[in-house]
OpenMM code with the backbone's topology and positions (N, CA, C; nanometers):
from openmm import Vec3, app, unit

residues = "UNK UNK UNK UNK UNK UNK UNK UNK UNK UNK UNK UNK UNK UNK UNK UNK UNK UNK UNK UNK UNK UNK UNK UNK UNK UNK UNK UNK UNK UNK UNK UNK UNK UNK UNK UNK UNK UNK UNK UNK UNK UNK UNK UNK UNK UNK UNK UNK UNK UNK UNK UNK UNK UNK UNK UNK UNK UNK UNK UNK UNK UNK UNK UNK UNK UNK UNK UNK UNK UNK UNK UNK UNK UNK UNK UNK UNK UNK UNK UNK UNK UNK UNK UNK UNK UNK".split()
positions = [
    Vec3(2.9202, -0.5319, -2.7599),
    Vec3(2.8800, -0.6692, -2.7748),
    Vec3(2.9531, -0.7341, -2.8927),
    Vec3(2.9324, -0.6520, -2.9830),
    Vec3(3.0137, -0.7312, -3.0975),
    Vec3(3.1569, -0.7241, -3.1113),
    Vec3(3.2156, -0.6844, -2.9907),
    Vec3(3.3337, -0.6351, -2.9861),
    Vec3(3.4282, -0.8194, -2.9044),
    Vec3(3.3097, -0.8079, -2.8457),
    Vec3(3.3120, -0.9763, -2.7372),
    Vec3(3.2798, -1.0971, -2.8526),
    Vec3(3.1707, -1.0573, -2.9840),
    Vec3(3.1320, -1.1764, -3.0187),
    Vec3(3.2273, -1.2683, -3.0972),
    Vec3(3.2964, -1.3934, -3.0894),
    Vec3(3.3755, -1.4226, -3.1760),
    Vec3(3.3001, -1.4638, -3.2829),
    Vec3(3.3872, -1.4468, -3.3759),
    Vec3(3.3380, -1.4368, -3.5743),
    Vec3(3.2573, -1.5653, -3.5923),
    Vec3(3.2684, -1.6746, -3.5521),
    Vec3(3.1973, -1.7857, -3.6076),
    Vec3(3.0639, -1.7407, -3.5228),
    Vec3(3.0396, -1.7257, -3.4729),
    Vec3(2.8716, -1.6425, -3.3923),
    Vec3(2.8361, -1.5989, -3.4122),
    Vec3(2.9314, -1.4769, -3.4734),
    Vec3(2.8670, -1.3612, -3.5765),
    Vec3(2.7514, -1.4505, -3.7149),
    Vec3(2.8544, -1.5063, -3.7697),
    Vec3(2.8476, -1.5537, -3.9247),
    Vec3(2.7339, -1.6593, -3.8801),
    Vec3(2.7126, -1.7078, -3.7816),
    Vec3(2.5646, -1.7965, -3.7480),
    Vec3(2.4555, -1.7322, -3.7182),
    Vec3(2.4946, -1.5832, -3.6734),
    Vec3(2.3532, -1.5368, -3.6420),
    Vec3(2.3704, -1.4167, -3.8142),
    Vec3(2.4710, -1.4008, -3.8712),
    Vec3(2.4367, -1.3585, -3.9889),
    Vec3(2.3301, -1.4965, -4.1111),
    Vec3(2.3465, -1.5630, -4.0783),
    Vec3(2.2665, -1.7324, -4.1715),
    Vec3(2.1638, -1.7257, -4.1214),
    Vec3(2.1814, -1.7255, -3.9560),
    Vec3(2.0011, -1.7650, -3.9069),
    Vec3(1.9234, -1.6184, -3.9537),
    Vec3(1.9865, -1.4958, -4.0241),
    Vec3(1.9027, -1.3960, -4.0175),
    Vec3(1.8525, -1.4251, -4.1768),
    Vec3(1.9402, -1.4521, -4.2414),
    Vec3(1.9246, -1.5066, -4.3932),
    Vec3(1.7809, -1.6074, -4.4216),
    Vec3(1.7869, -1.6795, -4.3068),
    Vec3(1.6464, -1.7956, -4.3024),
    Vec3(1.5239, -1.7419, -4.2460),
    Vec3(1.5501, -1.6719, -4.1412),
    Vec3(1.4722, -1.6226, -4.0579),
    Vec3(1.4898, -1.5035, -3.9889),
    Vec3(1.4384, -1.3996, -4.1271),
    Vec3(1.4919, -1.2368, -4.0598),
    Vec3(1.3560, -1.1700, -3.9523),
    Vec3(1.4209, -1.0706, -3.9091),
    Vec3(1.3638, -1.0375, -3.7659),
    Vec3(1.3907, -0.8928, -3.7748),
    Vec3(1.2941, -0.8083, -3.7052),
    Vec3(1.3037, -0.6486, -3.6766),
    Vec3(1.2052, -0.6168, -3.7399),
    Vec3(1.1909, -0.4687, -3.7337),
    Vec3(1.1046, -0.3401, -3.7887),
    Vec3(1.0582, -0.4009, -3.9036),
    Vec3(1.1352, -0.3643, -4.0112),
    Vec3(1.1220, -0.3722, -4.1427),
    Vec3(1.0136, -0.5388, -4.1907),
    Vec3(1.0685, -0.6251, -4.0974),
    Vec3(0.9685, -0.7487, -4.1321),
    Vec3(0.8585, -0.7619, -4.0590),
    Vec3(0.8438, -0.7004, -3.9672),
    Vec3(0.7116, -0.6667, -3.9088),
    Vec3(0.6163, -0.5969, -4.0129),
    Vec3(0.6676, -0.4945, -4.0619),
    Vec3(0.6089, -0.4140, -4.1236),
    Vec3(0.5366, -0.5107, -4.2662),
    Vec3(0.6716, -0.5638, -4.3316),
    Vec3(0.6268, -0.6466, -4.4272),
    Vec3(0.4613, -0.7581, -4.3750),
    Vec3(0.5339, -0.8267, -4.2680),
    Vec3(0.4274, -0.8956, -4.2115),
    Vec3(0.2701, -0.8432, -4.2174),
    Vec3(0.2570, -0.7180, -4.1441),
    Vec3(0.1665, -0.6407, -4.1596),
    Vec3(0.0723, -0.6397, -4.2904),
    Vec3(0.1615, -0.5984, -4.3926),
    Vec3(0.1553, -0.5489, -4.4863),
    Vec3(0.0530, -0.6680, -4.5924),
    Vec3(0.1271, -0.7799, -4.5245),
    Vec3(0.0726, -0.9237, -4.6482),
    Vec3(-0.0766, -0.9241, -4.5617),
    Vec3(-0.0880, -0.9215, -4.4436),
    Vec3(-0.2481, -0.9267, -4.3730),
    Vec3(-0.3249, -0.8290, -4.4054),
    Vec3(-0.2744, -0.6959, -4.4460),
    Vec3(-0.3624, -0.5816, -4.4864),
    Vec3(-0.4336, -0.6008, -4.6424),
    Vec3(-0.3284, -0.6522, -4.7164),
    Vec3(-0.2968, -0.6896, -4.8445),
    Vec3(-0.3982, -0.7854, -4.8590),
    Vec3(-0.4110, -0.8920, -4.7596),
    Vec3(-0.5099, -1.0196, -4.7937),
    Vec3(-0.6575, -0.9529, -4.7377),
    Vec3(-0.6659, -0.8921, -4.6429),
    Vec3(-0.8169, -0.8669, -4.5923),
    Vec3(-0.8586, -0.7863, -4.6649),
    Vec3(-0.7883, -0.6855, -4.7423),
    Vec3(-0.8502, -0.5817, -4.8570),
    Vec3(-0.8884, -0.6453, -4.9929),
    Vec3(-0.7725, -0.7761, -5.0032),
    Vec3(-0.7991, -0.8845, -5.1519),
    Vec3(-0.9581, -0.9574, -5.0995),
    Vec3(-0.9614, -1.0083, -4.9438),
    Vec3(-1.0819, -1.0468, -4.9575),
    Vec3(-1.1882, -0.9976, -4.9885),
    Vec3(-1.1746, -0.8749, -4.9140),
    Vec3(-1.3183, -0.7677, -4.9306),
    Vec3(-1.3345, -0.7450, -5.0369),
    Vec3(-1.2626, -0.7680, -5.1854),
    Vec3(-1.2694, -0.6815, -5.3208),
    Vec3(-1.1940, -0.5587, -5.3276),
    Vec3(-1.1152, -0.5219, -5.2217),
    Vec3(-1.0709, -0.3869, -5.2550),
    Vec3(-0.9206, -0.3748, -5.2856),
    Vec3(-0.8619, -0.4386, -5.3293),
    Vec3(-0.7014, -0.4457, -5.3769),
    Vec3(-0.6785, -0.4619, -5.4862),
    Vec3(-0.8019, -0.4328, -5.5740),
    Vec3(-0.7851, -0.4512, -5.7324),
    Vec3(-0.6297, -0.3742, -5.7751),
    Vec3(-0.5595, -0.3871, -5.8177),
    Vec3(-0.4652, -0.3583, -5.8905),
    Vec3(-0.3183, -0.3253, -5.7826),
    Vec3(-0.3716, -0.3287, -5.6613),
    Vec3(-0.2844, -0.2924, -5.5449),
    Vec3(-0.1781, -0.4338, -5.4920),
    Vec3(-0.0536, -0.3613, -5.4928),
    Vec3(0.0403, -0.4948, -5.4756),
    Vec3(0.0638, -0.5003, -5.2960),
    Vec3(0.1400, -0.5550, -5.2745),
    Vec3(0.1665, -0.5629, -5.0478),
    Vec3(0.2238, -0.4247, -5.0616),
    Vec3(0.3759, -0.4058, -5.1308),
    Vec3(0.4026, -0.3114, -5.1272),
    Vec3(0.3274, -0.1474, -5.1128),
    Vec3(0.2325, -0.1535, -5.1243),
    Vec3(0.1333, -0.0154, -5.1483),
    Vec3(0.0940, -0.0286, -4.9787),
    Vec3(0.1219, -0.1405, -4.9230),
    Vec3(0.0741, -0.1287, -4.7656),
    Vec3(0.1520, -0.1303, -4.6718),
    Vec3(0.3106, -0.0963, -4.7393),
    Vec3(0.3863, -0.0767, -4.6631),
    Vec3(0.4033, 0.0984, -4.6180),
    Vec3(0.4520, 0.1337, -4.5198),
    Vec3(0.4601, 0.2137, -4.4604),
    Vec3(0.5612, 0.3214, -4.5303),
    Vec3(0.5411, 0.4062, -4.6298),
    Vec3(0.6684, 0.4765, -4.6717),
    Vec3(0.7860, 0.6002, -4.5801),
    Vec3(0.8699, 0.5908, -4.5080),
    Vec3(0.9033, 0.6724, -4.4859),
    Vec3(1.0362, 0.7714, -4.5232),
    Vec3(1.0371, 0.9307, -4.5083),
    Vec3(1.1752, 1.0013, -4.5920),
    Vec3(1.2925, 0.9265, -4.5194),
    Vec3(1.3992, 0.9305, -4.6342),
    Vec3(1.4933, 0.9036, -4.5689),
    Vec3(1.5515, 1.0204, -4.5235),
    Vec3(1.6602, 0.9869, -4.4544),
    Vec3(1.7446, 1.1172, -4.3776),
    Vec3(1.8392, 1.1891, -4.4718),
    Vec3(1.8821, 1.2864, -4.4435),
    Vec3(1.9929, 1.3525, -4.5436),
    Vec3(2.0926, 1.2907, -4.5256),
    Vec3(2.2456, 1.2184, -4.5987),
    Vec3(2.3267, 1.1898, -4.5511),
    Vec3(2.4137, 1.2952, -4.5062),
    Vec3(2.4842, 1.2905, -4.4055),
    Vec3(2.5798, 1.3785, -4.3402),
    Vec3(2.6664, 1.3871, -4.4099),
    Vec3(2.7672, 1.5433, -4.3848),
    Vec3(2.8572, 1.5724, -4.4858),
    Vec3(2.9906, 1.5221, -4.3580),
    Vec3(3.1095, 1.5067, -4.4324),
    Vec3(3.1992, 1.5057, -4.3581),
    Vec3(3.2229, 1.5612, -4.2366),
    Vec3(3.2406, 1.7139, -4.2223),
    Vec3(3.2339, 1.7932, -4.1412),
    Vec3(3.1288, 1.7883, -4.0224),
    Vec3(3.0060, 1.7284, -4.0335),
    Vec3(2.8909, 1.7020, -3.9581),
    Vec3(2.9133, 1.5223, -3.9059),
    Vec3(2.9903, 1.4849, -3.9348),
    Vec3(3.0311, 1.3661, -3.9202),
    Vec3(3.1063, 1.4171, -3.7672),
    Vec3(3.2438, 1.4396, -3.8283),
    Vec3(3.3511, 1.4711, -3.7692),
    Vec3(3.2769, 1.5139, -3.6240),
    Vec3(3.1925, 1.6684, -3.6220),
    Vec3(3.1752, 1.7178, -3.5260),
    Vec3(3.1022, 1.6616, -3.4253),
    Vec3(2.9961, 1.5396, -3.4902),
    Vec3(2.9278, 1.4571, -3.3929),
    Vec3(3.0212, 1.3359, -3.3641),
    Vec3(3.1319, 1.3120, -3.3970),
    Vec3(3.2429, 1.2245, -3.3040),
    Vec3(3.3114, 1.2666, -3.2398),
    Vec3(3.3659, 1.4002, -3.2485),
    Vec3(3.4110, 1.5347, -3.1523),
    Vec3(3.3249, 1.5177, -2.9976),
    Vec3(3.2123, 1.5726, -3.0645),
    Vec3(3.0905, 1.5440, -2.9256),
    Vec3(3.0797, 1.4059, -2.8130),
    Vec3(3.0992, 1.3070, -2.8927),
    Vec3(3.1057, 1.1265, -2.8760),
    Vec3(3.2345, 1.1674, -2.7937),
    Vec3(3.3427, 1.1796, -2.8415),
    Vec3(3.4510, 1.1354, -2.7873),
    Vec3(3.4876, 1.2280, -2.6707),
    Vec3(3.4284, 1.3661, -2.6483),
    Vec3(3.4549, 1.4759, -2.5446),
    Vec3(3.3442, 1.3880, -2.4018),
    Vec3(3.2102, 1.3566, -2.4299),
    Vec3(3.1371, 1.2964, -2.3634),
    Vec3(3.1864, 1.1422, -2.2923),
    Vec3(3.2263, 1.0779, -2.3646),
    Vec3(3.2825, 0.9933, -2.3383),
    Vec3(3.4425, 0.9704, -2.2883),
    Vec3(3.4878, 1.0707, -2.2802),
    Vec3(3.6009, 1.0951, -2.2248),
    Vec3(3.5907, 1.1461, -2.0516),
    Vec3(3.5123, 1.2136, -2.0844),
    Vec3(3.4218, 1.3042, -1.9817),
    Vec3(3.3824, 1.1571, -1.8531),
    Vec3(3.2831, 1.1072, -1.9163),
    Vec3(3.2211, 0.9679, -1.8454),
    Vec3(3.3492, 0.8818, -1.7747),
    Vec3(3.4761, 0.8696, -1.8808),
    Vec3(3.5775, 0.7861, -1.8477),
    Vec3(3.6492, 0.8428, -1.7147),
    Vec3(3.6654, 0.9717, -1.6877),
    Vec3(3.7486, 1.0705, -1.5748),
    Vec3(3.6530, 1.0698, -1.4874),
    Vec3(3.5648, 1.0489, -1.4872),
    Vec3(3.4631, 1.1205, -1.4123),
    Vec3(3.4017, 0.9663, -1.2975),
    Vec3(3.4209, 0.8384, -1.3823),
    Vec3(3.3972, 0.7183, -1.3567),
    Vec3(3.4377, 0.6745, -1.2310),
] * unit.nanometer
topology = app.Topology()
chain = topology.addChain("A")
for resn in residues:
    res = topology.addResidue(resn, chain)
    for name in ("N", "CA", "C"):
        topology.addAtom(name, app.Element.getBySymbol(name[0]), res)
């Protein structure tokens, strides 16, 4: 898709995300300010910021080179595969 999108489309839906961001992560936030306010109403958020109602999760290990490499090895044998096979 982004291979099709020309750059000025890009850079408009990079602005409209700047004004008005969208996905996971702002859902979550979203969430987070309603949990944040119904616990402030009840009395129970004494000292507790939104952040404390966000969802923490581990991050991943970053991959080493070599583990890189071998999962584009895989990509490109599969997909080569798909291309002959098409």
């Amino acid at each position: 898709m982004l291979a099709e999108m020309p750059a000025k489309l890009f850079a408009e839906w990079c602005t409209f995300y700047q004004i008005e961001p969208w996905g996971t992560e702002m859902d979550f936030l979203r969430s987070a300010i309603v949990a944040h306010a119904a616990a402030s109403a009840m009395g129970g958020s004494r000292g507790l910021k939104v952040d404390d109602f966000m969802p923490k999760f581990k991050q991943p290990k970053p991959k080493t080179t070599e583990e890189l490499h071998d999962i584009f090895a895989q990509f490109a044998g599969v997909h080569n595969q798909v291309i002959s096979n098409g």
